[in-house]
N, C-alpha and C positions, 0 to 999 in steps of 0.2 A: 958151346953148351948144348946137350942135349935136354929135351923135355919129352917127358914118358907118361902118357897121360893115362894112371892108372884106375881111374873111373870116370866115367863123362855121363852119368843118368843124374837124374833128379830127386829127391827125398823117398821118395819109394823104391827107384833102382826101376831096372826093365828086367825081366817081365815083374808085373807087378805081382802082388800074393793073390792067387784066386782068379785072377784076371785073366777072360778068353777074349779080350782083342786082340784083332792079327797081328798086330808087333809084336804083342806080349807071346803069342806061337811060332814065330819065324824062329826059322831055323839059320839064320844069318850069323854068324858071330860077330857083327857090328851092330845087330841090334838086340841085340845084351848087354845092359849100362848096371855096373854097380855103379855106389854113389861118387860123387865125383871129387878130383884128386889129380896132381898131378907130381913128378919126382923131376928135379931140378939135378945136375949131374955136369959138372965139369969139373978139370982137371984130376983131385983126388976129392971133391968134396960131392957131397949128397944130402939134398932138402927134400923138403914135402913143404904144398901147401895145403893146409888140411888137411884132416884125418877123422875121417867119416867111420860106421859101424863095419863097414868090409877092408877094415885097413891090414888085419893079419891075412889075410888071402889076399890081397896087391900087393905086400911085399914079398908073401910066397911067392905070386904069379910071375913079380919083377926080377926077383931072385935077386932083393936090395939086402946086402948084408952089415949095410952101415950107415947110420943116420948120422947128422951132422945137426939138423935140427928142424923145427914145425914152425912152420908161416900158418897164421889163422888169421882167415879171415872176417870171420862173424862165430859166435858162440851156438848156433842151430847145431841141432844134434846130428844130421847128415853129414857133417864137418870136423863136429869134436865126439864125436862116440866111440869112437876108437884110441881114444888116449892108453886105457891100460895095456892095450897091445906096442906098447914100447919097450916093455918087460926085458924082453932076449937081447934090444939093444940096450939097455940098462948093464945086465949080465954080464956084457963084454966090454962097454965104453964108459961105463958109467953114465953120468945125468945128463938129459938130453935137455936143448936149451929150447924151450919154446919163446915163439914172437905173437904178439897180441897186447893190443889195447886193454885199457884200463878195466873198461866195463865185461870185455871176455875173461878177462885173466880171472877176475873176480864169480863168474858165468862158472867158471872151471873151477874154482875153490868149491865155488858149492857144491856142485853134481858129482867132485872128484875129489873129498875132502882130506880122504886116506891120503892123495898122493903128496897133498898138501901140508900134512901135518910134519910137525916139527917136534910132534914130544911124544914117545911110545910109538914109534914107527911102526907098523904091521911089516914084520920083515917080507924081503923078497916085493914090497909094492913098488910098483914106477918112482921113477925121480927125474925131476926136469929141473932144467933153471930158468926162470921168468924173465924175459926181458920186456919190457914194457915200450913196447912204442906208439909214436904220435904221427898224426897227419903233419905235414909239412918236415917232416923231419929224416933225412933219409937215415937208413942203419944199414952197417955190416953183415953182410952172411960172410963166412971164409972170406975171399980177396976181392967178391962184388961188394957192391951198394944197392941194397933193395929200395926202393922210392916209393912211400904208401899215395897210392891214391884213393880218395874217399869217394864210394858211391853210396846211390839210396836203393834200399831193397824195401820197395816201399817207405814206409817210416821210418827203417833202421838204416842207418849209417852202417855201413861194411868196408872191409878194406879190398881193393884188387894193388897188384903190385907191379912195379915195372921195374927189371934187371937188366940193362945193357939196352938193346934194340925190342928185347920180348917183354909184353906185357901180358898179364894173367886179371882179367876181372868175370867175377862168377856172383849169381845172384842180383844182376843190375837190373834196375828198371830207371831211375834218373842219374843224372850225372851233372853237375855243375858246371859253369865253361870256367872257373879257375881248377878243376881240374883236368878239364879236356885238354889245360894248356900242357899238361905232364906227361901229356901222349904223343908229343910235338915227336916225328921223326921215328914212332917206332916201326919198325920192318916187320914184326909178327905178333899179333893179335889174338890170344884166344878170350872166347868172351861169351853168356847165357844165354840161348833160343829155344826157349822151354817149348814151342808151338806154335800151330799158326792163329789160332784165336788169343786176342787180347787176354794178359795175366795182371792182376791187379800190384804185382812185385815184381815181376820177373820182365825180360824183354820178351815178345811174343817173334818169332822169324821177321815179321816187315820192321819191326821196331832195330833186330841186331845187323839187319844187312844197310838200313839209315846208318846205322852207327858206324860201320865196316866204312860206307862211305864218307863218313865226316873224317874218322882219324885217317884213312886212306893207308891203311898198310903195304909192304908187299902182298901179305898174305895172311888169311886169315882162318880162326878155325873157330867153331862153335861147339860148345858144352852144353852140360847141365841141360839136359834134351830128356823129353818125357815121349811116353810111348803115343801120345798127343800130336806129334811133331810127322810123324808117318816111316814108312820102310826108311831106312837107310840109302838105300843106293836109288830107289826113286825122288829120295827130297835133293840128294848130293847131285845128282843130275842137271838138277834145273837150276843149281847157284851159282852165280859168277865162277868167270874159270882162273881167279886167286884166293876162292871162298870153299872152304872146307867142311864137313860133317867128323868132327874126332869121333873116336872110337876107342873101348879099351884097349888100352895095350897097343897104342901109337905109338913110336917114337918118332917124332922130325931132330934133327940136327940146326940150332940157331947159327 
């Protein structure tokens, strides 16, 4: 399986709007984060989990010509603002199957009602089909088994997912030990370090390298990185040497 991680910033993205911090002016192309995202890709099939407001420029930029379907994880609009841009795979595939809990699916009726309705379609709008899943329950993508695990983004319960050995959790700040037990064995690890000062929802740098060391990966990468967090190749420096800074437009090979 490869994973392509087509944004790794945080709710505003790097460089921020306005904003003259030096990340926000480096001239690095690792530290320019749209918002964050990645593309799932084995054999012939092709996922996403989430889909944030920059999702028609990450599959430009991926040059992803075919979706298979949308893993969400939480209903924040850094995640789901990019739903209408499924349009062009609409066009050619017809309805794309979204994955998402009860309480998002429902997050997405509201804010995306056109795509939702069933009587007087606005021609030409998006079409998905809803699949509804639960904590403890794993489900189908193509020929995997995605395994929800639940964390706290703050108050909010969110889903991170685990396919095979790779696990994907963005937006943690706690995590319960009957889910820590779901991460028994995985070999690659991406997961949030918004910074190094404490975040009130997020994991802050010392909170996701504790974590790196509880589940003990081979390897590990960190997302959802704010320009808070510092240069790129200066933080990547100083982390463990099976501890990673993702970047746009990674790809590793699972």
């Amino acid at each position: 399986m490869k994973v392509y991680f087509l944004g790794t910033g945080t709710s505003q993205g790097i460089p921020v709007i306005g904003s003259t911090h030096p990340v926000c002016l480096s001239n690095d192309f690792k530290d320019k984060r749209l918002r964050v995202s990645v593309r799932l890709q084995w054999e012939n099939y092709s996922f996403v989990i989430d889909c944030g407001p920059d999702f028609r420029q990450q599959m430009i930029v991926s040059k992803t010509d075919h979706l298979d379907g949308i893993l969400f994880t939480h209903e924040h609009a850094d995640h789901t603002a990019g739903l209408d841009d499924i349009r062009p795979f609409n066009f050619r595939q017809g309805a794309i199957p979204v994955y998402a809990d009860k309480r998002v699916v429902k997050s997405l009726k509201d804010r995306f009602g056109y795509i939702f309705e069933t009587e007087n379609r606005y021609p030409g709008a998006p079409s998905v089909e809803v699949v509804e899943i639960e904590n403890d329950k794993p489900f189908s993508i193509g020929n995997k088994t995605a395994v929800p695990i639940k964390v706290w983004h703050g108050n909010l319960d969110v889903f991170g997912f685990r396919i095979d050995d790779f696990a994907y959790l963005t937006d943690v700040k706690t995590i319960d030990q009957r889910e820590i037990e779901k991460l028994k064995g995985v070999k690659t690890l991406v997961v949030n370090a918004l910074r190094e000062e404490p975040h009130s929802t997020h994991f802050n740098l010392e909170e996701a390298l504790d974590f790196v060391a509880l589940i003990q990966p081979e390897r590990a990468y960190f997302t959802h990185i704010s320009h808070n967090l510092g240069f790129h190749e200066e933080v990547e420096k100083n982390l463990p040497e099976n501890v990673f800074l993702a970047y746009d437009n990674l790809e590793i090979t699972i």
